[in-house]
C-alpha positions, 0 to 999 in steps of 0.5 A: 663208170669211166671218168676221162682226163684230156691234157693238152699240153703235150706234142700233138695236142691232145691226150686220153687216159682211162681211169677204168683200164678193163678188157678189150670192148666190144662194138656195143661198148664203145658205141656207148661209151663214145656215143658213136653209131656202129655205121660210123665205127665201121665206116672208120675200119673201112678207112684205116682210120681205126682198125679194131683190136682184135676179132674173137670167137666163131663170129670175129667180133670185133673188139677195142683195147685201151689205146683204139679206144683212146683213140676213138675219143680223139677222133671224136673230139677232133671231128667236133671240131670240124677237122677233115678225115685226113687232116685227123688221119694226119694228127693220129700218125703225128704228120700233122701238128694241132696248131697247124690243123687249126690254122688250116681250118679257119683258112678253110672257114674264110674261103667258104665264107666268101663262096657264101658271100658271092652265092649272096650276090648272085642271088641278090642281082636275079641274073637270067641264067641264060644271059651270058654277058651279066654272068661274065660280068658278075664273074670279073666282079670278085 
């Protein structure tokens, strides 16, 4: 059974070593593993996001080291927190600090909660779509 270590307290946040550091896996053991969809991991590879390893055999398999397989798990960790691709793209390739991808977020969060406040309004106030004078109005409002 693998057991993970995250240590916070280094550069850009957040680190993951492997106690288990076996062969490469494959797509089926890093699904498990992870808790990832195979539509997700592959979604991941289309990007750039997260390239495999390695491909093997006939077939090209594609297989996962110890460092994309540590990277998975931030990625992993870094979509709970609700970071966008890029901005994750971003943390990966060290442009982007952990603090700042925070701060970025919650000013996201606060944007989104005044569009959901104004929706509130327009709901609340049952304008006719077609009157336009009250749709200016409730416009000039914010």
């Amino acid at each position: 059974m693998n057991t993970f270590e995250i240590d916070c307290s280094t550069g850009n946040g957040l680190t993951v070593g492997l106690e288990n550091k076996s062969s490469m896996k494959t797509v089926k053991e890093v699904c498990a593993l992870t808790g990832i969809t195979r539509k997700t991991l592959f979604y991941y590879d289309k990007i750039g996001l997260l390239k495999p390893t390695a491909r093997i055999g006939s077939q090209k398999e594609k297989r996962y080291n110890e460092e994309a397989f540590r990277k998975l798990i931030l990625i992993r960790i870094y979509r709970k927190a609700g970071f966008e691709i890029e901005d994750i793209r971003g943390l990966l390739e060290g442009k982007e600090v952990l603090q700042e991808t925070i701060d970025k977020a919650i000013k996201k969060r606060e944007e989104m909660e005044k569009q959901l406040q104004f929706a509130k309004t327009v709901a609340k106030k049952k304008i006719d779509h077609l009157d336009v004078e009250a749709l200016l109005k409730l416009l000039k409002e914010d």
